[in-house]
N, CA and C atoms as a LAMMPS dump frame, in Angstrom:
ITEM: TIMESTEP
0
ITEM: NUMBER OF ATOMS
351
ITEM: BOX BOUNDS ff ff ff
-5.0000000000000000e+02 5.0000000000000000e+02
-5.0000000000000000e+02 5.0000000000000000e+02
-5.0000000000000000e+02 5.0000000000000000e+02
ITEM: ATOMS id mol type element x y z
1 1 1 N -8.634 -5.372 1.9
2 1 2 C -8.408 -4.215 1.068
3 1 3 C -9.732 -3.474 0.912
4 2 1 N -9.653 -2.323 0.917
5 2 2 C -11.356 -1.447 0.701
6 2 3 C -10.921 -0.96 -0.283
7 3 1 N -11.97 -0.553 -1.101
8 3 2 C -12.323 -0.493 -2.448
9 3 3 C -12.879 1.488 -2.069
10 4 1 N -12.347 2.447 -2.936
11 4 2 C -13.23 3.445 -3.293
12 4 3 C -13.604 3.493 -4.819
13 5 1 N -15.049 4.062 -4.983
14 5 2 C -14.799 4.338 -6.438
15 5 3 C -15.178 5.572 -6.582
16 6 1 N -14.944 6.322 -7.957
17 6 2 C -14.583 7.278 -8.509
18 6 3 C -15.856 8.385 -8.291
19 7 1 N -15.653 9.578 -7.931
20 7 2 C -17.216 10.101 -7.75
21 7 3 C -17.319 11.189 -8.734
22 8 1 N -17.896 12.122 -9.248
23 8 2 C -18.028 12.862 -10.315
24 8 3 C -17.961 14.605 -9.126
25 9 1 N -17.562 15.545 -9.889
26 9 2 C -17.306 16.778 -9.346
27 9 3 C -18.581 17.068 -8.959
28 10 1 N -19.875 16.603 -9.354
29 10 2 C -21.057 17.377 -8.884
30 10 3 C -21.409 17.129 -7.871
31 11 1 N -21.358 15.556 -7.474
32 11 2 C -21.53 14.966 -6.415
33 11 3 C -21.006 15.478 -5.109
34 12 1 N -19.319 15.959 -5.375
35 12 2 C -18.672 15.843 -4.569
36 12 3 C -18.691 17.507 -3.98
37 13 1 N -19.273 18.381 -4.911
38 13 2 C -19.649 19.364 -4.196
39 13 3 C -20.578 19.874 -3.416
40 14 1 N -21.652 18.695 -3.403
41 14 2 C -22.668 18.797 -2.436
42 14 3 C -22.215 18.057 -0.939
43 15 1 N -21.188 17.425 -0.754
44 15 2 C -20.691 16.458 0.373
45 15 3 C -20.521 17.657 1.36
46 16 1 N -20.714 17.119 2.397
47 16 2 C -20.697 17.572 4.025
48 16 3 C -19.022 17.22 3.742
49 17 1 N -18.49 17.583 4.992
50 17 2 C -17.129 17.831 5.391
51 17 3 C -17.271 16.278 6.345
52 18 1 N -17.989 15.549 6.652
53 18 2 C -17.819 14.171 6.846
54 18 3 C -18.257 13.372 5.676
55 19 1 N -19.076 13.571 5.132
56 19 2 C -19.126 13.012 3.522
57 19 3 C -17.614 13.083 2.803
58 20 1 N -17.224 14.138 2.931
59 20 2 C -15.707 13.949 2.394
60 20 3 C -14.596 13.306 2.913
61 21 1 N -14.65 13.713 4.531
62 21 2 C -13.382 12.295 5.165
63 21 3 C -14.1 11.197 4.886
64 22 1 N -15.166 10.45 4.555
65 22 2 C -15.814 9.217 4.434
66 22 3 C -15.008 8.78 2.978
67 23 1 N -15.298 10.055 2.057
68 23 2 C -14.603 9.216 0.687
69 23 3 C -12.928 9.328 0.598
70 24 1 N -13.073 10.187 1.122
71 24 2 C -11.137 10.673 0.474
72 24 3 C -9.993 10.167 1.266
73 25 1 N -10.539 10.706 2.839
74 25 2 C -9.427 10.385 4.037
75 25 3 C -9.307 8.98 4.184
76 26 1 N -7.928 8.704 4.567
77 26 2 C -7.56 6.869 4.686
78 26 3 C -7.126 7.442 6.223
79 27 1 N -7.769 6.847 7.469
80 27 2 C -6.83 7.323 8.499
81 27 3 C -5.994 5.625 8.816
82 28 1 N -6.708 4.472 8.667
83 28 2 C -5.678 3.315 9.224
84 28 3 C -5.102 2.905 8.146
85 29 1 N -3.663 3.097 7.815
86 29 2 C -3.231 2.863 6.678
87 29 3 C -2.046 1.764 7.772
88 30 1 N -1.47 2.133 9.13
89 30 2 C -0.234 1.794 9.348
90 30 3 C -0.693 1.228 10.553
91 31 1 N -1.423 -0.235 10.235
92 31 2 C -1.684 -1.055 11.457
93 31 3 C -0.373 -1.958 11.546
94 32 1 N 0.418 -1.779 13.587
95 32 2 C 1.46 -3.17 13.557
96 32 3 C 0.915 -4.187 13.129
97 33 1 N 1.83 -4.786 12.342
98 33 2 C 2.329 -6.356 11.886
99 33 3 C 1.101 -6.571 10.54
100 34 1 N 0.877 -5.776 9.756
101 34 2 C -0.267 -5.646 8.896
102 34 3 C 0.213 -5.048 7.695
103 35 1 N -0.855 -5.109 6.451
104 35 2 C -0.437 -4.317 5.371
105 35 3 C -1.948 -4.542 5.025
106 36 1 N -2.267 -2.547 4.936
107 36 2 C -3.677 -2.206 4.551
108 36 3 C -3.394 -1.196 3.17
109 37 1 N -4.336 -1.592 2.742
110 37 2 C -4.753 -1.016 1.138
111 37 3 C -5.672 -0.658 0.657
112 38 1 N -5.822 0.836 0.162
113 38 2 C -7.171 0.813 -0.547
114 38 3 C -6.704 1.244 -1.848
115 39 1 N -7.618 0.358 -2.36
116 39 2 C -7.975 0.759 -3.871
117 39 3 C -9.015 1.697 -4.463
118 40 1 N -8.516 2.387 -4.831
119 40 2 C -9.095 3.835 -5.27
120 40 3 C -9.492 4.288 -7.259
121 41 1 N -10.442 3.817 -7.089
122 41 2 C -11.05 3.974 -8.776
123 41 3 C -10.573 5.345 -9.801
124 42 1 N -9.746 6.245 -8.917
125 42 2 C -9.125 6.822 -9.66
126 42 3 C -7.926 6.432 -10.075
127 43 1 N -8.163 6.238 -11.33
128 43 2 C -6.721 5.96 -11.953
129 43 3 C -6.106 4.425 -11.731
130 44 1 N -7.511 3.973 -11.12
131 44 2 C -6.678 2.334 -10.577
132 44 3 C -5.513 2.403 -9.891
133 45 1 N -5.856 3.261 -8.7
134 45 2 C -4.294 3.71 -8.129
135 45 3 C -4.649 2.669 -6.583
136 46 1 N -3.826 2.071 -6.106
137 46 2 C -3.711 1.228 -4.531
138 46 3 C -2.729 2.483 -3.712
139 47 1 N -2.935 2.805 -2.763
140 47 2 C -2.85 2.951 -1.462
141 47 3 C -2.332 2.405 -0.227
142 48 1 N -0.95 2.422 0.193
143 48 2 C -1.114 1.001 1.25
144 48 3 C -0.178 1.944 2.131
145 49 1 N -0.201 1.428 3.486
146 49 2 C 1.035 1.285 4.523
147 49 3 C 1.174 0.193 5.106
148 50 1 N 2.332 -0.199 5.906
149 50 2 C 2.68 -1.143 6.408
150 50 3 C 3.531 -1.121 7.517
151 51 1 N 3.343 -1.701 9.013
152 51 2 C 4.129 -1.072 10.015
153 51 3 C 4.168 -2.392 10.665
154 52 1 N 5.535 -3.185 10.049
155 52 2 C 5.883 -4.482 10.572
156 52 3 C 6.049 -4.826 12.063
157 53 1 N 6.282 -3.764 12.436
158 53 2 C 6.614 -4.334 14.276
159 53 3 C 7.979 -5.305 14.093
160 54 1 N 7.264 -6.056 15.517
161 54 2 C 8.749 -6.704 15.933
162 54 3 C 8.58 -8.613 14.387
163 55 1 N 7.582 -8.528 13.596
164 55 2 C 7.407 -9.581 12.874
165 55 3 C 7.787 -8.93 10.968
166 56 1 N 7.917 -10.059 10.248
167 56 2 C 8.207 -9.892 8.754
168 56 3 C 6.924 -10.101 8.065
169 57 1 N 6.562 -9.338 7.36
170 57 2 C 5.102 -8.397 6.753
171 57 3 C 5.543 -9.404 5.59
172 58 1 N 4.261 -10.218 4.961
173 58 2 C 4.495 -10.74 3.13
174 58 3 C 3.186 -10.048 2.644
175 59 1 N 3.653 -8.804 1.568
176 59 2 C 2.948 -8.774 0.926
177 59 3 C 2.191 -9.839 0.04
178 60 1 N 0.972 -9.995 0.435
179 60 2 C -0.05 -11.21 -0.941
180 60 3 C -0.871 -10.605 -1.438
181 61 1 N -1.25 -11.089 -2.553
182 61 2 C -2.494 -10.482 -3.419
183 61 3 C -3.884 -10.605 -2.695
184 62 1 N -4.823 -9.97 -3.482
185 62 2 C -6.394 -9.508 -3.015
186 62 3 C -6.725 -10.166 -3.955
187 63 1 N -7.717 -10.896 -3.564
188 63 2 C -9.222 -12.178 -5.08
189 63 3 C -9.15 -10.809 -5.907
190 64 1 N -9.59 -9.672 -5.413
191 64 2 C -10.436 -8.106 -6.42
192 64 3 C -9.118 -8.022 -7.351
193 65 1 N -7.671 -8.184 -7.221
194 65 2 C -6.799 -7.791 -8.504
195 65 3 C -6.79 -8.97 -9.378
196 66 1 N -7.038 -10.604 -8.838
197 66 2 C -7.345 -11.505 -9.965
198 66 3 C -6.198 -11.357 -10.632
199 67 1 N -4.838 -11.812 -9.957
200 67 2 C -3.663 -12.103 -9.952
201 67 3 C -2.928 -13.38 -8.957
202 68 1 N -2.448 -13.805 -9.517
203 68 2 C -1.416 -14.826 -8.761
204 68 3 C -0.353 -13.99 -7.685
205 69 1 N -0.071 -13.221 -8.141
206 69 2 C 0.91 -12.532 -6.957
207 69 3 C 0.507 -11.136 -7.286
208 70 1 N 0.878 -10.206 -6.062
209 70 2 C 0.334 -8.869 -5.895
210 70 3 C 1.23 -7.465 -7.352
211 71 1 N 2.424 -8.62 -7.537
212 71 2 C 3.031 -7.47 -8.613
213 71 3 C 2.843 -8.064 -10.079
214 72 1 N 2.251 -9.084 -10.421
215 72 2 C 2.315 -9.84 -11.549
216 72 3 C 1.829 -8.679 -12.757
217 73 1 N 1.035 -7.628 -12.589
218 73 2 C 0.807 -6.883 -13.475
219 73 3 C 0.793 -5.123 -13.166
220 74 1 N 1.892 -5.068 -12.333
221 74 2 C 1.564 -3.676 -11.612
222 74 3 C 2.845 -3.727 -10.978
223 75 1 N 3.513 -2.472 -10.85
224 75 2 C 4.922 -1.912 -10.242
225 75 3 C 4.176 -1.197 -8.886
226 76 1 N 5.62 -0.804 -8.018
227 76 2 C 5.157 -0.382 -6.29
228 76 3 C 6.643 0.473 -6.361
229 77 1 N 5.953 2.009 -6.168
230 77 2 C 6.92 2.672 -5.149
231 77 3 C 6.722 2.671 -3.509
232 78 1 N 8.193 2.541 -2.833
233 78 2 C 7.182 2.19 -1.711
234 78 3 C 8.624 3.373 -1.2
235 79 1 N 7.941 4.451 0.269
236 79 2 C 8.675 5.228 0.779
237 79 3 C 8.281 4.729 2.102
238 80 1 N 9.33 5.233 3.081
239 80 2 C 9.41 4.665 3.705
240 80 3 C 9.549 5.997 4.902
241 81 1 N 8.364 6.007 5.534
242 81 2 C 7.917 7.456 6.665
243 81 3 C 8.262 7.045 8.273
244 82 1 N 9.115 6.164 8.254
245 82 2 C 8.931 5.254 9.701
246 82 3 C 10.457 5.177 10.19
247 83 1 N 10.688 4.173 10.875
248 83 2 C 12.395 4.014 11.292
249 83 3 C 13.104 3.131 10.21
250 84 1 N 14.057 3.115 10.714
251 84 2 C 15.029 1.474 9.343
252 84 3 C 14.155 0.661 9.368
253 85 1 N 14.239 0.228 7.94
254 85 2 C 13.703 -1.032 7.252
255 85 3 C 14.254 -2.021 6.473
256 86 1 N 13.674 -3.084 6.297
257 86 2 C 14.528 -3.8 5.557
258 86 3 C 13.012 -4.213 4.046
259 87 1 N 13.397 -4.415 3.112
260 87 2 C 12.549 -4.788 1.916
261 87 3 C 13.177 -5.943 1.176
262 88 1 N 12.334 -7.148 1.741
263 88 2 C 13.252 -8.192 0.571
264 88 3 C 12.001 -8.93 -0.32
265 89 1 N 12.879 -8.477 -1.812
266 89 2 C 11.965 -8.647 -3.455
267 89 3 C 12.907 -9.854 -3.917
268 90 1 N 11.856 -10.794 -3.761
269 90 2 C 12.654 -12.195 -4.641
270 90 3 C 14.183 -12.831 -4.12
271 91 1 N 14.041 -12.665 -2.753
272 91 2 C 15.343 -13.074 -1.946
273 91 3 C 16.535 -11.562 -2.197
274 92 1 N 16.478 -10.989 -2.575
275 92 2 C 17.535 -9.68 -3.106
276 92 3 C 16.778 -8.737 -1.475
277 93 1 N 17.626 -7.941 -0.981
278 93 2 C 17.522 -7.455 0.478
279 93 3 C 17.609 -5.898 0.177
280 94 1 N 16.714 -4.863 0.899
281 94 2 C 17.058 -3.873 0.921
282 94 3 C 16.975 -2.619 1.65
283 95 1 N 18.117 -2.055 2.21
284 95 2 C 17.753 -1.193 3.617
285 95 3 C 17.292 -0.206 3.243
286 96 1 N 15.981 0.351 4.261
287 96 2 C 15.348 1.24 3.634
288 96 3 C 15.404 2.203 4.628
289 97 1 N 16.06 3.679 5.028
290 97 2 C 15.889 4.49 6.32
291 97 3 C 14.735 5.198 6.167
292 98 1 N 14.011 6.301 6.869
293 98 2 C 13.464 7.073 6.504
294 98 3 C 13.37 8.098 5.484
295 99 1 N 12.38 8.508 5.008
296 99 2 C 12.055 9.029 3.347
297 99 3 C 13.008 8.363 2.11
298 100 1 N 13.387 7.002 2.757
299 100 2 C 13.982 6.337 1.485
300 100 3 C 12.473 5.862 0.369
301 101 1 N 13.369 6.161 -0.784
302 101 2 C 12.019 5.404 -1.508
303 101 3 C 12.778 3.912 -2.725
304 102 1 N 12.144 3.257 -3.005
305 102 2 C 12.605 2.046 -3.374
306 102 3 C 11.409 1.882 -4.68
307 103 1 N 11.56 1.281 -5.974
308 103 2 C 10.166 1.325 -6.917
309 103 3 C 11.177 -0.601 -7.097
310 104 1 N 10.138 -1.143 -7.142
311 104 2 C 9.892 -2.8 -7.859
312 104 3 C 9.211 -2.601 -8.897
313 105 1 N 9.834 -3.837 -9.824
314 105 2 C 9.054 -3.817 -11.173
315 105 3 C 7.825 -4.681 -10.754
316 106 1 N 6.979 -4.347 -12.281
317 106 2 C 6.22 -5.813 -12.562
318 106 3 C 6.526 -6.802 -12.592
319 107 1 N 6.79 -8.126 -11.985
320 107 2 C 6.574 -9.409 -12.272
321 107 3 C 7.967 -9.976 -10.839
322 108 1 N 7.99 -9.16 -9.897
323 108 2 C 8.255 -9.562 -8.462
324 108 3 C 6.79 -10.415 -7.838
325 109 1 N 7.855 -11.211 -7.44
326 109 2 C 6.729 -11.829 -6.949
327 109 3 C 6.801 -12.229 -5.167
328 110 1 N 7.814 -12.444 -4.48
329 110 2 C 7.821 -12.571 -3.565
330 110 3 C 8.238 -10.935 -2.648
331 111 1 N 7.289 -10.51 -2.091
332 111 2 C 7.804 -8.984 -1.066
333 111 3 C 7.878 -9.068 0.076
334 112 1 N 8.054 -8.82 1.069
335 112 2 C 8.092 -8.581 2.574
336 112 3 C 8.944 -7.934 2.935
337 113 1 N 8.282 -7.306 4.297
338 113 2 C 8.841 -5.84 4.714
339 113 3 C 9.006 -6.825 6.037
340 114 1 N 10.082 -5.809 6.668
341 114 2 C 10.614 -5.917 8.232
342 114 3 C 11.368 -4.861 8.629
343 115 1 N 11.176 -4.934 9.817
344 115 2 C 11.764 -3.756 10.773
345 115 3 C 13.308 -3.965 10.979
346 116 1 N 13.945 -2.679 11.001
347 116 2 C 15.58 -3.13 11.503
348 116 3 C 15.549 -3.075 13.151
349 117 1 N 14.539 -2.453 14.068
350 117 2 C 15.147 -2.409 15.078
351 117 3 C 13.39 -3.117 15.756
C-alpha cells in the first residue's frame, strides 16, 4: 500500500506539472491478480483497484491500518469499471457488471473479488 500525505495549497502551487503527477496521479491502481491501494492523508481516504484475472483476489489488511481485518473499522464502496464480477463478503455472493457499485459495512471481514469470465 503507498501512503500520500496531505500537502498545503502553497506548496502545491509552486509544483512542476511532474511534481504534481508525483503527488496526485495513481497510474497502477489495476494490476492482474492484485489489489493496490493508496492511502491518501486527505481525509484518511484509501484508494484501490483490483483486476482479478483468471484467480480469486482476498482482500487483507496493511500493518499501517493496525487492524485485524481490512473492514474492522472502515466501510468500502467498491464500483466496478471492468467486465462481470463476482464479490463475496462473509460467504454472501455478489454479481457485479460494469458501473455496478456495491458499499460493505464496517465489521466484514472476509472479501474477495473474482472474475465471471
Amino acid at each position: 500500500m503507498e501512503q500520500r500525505y496531505a500537502l498545503g495549497p502553497n506548496e502545491v502551487k509552486k509544483f512542476s506539472t511532474e511534481e504534481l503527477r508525483k503527488n496526485f496521479l495513481m497510474e497502477s491502481l489495476f494490476v492482474e491478480g492484485q489489489i493496490q491501494f493508496v492511502y491518501t492523508h486527505y481525509d484518511r481516504m484509501m484508494i484501490g483497484g483490483v483486476n482479478p484475472g483468471s484467480a480469486t483476489v482476498k482482500l487483507e489488511t496493511y500493518p499501517e491500518l493496525r487492524s485485524e481485518y481490512f473492514l474492522e473499522r472502515r466501510e468500502i464502496g467498491i464500483i466496478n469499471v471492468g467486465g462481470e464480477g463476482k464479490v463475496e463478503a462473509d460467504g454472501t455472493y455478489f454479481g457485479v457488471s460494469k458501473m455496478d457499485c456495491l458499499y460493505l459495512g464496517k465489521g466484514t471481514k472476509n472479501l474477495r473479488f473474482s472474475s465471471v469470465d
